[in-house]
C-alpha positions in Angstrom: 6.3 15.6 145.0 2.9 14.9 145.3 0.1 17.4 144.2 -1.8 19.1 146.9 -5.7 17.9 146.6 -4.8 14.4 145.0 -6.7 11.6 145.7 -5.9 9.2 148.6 -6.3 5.5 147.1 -6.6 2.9 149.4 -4.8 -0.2 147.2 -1.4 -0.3 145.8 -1.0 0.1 142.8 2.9 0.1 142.0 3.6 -1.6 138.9 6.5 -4.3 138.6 9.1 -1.3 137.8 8.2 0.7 140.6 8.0 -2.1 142.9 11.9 -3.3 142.0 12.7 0.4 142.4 11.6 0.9 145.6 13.5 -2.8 146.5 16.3 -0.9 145.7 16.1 2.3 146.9 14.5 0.5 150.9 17.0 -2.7 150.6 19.0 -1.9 148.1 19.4 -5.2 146.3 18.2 -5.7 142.7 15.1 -7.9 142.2 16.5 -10.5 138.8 13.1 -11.5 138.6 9.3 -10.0 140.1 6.0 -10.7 139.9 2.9 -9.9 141.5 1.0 -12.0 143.4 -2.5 -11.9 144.3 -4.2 -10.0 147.3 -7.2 -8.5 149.3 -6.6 -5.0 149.8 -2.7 -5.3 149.9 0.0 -5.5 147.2 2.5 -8.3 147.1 4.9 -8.8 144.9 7.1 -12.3 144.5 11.1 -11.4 144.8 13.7 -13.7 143.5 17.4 -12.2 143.7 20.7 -13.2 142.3 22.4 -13.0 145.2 21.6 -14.3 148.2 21.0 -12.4 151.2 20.9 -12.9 155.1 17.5 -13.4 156.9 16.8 -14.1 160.5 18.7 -12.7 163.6 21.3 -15.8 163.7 23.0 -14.6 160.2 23.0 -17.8 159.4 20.2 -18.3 157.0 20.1 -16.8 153.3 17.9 -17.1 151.2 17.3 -15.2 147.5 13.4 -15.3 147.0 11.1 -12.8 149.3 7.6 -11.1 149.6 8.1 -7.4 148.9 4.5 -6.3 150.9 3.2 -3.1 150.9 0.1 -2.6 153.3 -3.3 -0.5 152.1 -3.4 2.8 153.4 -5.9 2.2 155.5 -3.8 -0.1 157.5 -0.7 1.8 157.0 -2.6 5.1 159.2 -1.5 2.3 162.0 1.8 1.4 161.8 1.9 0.3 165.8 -0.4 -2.6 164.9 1.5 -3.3 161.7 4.5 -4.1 163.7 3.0 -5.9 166.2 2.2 -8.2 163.4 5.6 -8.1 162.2 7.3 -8.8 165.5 5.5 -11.5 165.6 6.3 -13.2 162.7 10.4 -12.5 164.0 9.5 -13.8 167.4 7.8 -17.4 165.8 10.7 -17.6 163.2 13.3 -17.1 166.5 11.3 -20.1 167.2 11.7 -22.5 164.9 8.1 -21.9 163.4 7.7 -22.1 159.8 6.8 -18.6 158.7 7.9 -15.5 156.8 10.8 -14.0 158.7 10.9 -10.2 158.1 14.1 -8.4 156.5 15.7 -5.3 158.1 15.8 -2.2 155.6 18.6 -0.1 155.0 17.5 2.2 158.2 17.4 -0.8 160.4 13.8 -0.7 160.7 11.2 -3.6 159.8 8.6 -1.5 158.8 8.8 1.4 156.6 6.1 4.2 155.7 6.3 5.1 151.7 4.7 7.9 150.1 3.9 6.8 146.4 2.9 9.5 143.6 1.2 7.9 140.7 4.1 8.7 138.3 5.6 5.9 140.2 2.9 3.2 139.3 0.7 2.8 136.5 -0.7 5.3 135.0 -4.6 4.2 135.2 -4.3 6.0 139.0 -3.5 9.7 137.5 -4.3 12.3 140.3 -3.6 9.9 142.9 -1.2 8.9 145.7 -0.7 6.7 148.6 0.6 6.3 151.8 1.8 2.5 152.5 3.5 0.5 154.9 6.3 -1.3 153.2 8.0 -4.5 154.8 9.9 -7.3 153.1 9.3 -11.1 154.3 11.1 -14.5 153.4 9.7 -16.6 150.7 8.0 -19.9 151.6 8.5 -22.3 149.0 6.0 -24.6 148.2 2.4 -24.2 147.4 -0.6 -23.0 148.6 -3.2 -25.1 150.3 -5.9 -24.0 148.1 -4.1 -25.7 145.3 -5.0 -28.8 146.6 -8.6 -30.5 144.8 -9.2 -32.6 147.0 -7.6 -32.0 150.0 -6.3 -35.1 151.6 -7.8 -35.8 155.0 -4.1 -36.2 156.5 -3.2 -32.4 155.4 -6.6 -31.4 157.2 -5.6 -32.9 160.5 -1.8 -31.4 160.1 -3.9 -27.9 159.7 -5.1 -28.2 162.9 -1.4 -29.5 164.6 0.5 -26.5 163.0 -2.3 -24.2 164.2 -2.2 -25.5 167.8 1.5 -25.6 167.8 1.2 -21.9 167.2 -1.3 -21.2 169.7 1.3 -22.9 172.4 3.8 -21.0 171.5 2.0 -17.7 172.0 -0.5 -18.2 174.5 -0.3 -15.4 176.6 -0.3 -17.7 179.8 2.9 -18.7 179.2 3.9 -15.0 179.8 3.7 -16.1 183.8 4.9 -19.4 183.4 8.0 -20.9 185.5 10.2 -20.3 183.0 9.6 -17.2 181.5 10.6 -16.5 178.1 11.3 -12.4 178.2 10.4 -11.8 174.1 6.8 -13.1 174.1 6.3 -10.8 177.5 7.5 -8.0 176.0 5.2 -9.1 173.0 2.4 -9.6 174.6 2.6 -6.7 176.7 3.1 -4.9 173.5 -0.3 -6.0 172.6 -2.1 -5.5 175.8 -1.1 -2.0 175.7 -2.2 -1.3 172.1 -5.8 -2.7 173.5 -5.6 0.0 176.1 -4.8 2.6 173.7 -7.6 1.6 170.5 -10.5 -0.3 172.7 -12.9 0.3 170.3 -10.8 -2.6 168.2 -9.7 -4.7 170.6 -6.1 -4.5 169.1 -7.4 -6.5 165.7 -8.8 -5.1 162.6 -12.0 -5.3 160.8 -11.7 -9.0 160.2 -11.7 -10.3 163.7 -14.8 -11.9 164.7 -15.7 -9.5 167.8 -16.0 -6.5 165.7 -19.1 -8.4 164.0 -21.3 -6.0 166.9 -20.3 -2.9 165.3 -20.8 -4.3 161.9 -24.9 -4.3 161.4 -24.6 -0.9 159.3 -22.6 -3.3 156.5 -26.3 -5.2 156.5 -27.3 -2.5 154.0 -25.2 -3.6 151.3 -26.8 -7.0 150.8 -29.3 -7.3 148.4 -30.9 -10.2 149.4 -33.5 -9.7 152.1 -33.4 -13.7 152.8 -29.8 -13.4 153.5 -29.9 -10.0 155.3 -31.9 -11.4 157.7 -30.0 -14.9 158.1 -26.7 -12.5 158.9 -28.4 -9.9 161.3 -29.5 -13.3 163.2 -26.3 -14.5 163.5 -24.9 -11.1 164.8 -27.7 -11.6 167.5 -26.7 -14.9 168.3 -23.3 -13.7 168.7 -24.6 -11.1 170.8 -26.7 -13.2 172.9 -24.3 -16.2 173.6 -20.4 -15.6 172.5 -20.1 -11.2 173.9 -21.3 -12.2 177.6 -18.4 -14.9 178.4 -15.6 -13.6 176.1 -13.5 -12.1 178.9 -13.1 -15.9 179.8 -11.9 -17.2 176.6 -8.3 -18.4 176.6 -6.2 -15.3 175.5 -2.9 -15.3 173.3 -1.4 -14.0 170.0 -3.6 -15.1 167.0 -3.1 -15.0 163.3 -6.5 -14.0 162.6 -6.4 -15.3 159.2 -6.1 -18.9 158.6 -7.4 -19.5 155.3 -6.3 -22.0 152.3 -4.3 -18.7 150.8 -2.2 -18.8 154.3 -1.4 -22.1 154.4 1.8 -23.5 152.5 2.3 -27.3 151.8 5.5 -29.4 150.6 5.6 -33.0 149.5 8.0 -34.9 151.9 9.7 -38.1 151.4 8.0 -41.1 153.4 10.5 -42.8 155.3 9.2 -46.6 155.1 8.2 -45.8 151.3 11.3 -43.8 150.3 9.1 -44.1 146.7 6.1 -42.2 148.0 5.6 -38.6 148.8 2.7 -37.6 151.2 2.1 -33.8 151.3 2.8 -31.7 155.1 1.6 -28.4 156.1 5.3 -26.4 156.0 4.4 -22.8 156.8 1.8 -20.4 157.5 2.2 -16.8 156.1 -0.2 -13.6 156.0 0.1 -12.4 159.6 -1.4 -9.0 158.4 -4.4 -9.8 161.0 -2.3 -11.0 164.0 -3.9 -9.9 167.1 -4.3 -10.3 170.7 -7.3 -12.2 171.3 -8.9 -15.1 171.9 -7.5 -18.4 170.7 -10.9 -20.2 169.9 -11.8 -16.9 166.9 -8.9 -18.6 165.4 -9.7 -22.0 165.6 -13.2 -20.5 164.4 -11.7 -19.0 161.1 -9.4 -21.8 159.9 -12.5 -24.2 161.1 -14.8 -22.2 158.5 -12.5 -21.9 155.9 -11.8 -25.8 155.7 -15.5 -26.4 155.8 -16.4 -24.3 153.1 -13.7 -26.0 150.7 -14.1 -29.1 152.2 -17.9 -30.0 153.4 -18.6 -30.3 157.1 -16.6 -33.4 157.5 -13.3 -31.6 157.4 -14.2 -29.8 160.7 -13.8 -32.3 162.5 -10.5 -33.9 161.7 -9.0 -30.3 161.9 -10.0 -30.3 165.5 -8.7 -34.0 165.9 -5.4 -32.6 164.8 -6.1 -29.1 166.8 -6.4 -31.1 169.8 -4.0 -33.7 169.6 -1.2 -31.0 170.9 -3.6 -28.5 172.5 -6.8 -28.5 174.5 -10.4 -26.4 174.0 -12.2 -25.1 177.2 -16.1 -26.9 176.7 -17.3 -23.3 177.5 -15.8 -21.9 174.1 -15.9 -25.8 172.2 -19.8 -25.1 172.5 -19.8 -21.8 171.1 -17.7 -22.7 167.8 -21.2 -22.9 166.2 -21.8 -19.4 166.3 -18.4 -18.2 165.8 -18.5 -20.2 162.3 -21.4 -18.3 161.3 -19.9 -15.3 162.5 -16.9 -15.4 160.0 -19.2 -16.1 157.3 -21.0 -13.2 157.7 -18.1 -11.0 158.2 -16.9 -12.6 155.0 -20.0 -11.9 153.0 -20.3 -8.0 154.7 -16.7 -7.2 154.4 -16.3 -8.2 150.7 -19.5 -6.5 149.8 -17.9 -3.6 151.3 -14.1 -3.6 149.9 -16.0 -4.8 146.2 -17.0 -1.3 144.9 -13.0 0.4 146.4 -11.0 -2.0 143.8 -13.9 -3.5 141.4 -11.1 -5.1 139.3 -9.8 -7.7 142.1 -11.7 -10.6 141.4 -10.5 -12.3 144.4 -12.4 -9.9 146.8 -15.5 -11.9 146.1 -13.9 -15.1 146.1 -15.9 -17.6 147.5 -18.5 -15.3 148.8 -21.5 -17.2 147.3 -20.5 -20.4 149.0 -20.1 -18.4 152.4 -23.8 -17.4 151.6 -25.3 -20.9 150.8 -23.2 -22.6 154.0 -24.8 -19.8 156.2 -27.9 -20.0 155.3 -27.3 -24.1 155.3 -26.4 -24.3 158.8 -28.7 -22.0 160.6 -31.4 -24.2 159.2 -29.5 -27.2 161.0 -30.0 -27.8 164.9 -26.8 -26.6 166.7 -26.2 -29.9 167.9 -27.0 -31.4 164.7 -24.0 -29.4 163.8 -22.2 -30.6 166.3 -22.5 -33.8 166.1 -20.9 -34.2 162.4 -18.1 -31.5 163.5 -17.2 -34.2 166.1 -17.7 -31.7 169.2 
């Protein structure tokens, strides 16, 4: 039982024990081997079984290595949107997309709400307890994009065809299409009536680019008055060109968080060089952000992520690959600009912000500096000087 008065903490903090326990006691199979793996505000901890297990809703597929995730409490007060995001994920494996495919618990359910004391994680938390949402997810094998220095220009372009190839399959025009496809209309009406019910968030979380207008207060917590100014700019910009046409924007499903920590990547055997391996994008994981919105905020944040690793050139081969499978309205191709600045902004605000909640997590702040120096960089550049090396 938990204390009456203890403190609410926001982060996980189950240590490897308590995580294998609660695998057992949720799923009950026992974890041979665990390890933590590193997060935002989340906890996620690396499964690997001696038994293999079924996965996916065609019992046909096993597999012995998963993601045992448990959500912050801050997102686990909002279960709903929680498993919107893990529908999705089932619906896109159902699909024959490459990404996590969630695990039904012992209660049937995909989602589970655990309440965690502090004698059940390590004992640096004393006094407190949690509330988190607890869902377990396939493994990807592979590695992670951001383990790539330098990033071949080939992998870049595949970014952008995976990330297309998702949008196509959950672009919510499709929902009216000839021949309807019942699960991604119940999904996206799912969505749509989450949006009626929490307006004020547009079904997404703090992350997604149009809650940037309700974000100025977040300006206090940067220090530098050079860079203060550069980000309330871009919120204006935002303000003045992107919040006025939204409602036209293309509208579907989105991850809402396409970064080089949510991108996997294989080596595959070339065919006319049986010798050579080239490396292929093979997954995308992380849907925590998945949202119903509008397609270009994620072509936006996977754009600005692949910049900021990459330079400006890799913009423009990500849309090459983008939109060799799918197409950009010129109406929101012409507003990329701003959206880019956008997410570095958020970036920069919302890091400042989660920094002083878990001031041990050194990856809060990752990359934060370079978010600051690109921002500042391209408001100095002519939008269409932009432009023109981003190939638009």
């Amino acid at each position: 039982m938990m204390e009456e008065g203890a403190e609410l903490i926001n982060r996980p903090f189950l240590d490897l024990r308590a995580a294998a326990d609660l695998l057992m006691k949720l799923y009950e199979v026992k974890a041979a081997d665990i390890e933590e793996m590193k997060s935002f505000t989340d906890q996620n901890f690396h499964i690997k079984l001696d038994i293999p297990i079924t996965v996916g809703c065609s019992g046909n597929e096993r597999s012995d290595q998963f993601v045992l995730k448990l959500y912050n409490s801050k997102d686990s007060t909002d279960g709903n949107r929680v498993e919107l995001a893990v529908n999705t994920m089932a619906y896109l494996s159902n699909k024959e997309f490459c990404c996590p495919q969630p695990v039904c618990n012992k209660h049937g359910k995909l989602v589970h709400l655990e309440k965690v004391s502090c004698d059940e994680g390590n004992t640096g938390n004393n006094g407190k307890h949690g509330l988190f949402l607890v869902v377990l997810l396939s493994f990807m094998p592979g590695q992670l994009l951001s383990s790539l220095d330098p990033m071949p220009k080939e992998v870049i372009v595949c970014i952008g065809r995976k990330l297309a190839q998702l949008h196509k399959i959950l672009e919510a025009s499709l929902v009216g299409s000839a021949d309807k496809d019942c699960n991604l209309q119940r999904l996206v009406k799912d969505f749509e009536d989450y949006n009626r019910e929490k307006p004020s968030t547009y079904c997404s979380g703090e992350w997604s680019l149009e809650r940037v207008t309700g974000q100025r207060h977040l300006l206090d917590l940067v220090d530098d008055t050079r860079l203060r100014a550069a980000i309330a700019k871009v919120i204006d910009l935002y303000e003045e060109h992107v919040e006025p046409v939204r409602h036209l924007f293309k509208k579907g499903i989105i991850h809402g968080d396409i970064n080089n920590d949510n991108v996997i990547i294989s080596k595959q055997l070339e065919s006319h060089q049986p010798s050579n391996k080239r490396f292929i994008v093979s997954g995308i994981i992380d849907f925590g952000e998945a949202a119903y919105s509008c397609l270009i905020f994620d072509l936006a944040v996977g754009l600005s992520e692949l910049v900021l690793v990459n330079g400006t050139s890799a913009a423009g081969r990500f849309l090459q690959g983008y939109l060799s499978l799918n197409s950009i309205p010129d109406i929101e191709k012409k507003l990329l600009y701003y959206l880019v600045l956008v997410r570095y902004a958020q970036r920069i605000m919302l890091s400042l912000e989660a920094k002083p909640r878990d001031p041990l997590n050194d990856y809060i702040m990752q990359d934060v500096e370079n978010c600051a120096g690109l921002l500042l960089q391209l408001l100095q550049m002519q939008k269409g000087e932009v432009e023109t090396i981003w190939n638009i």
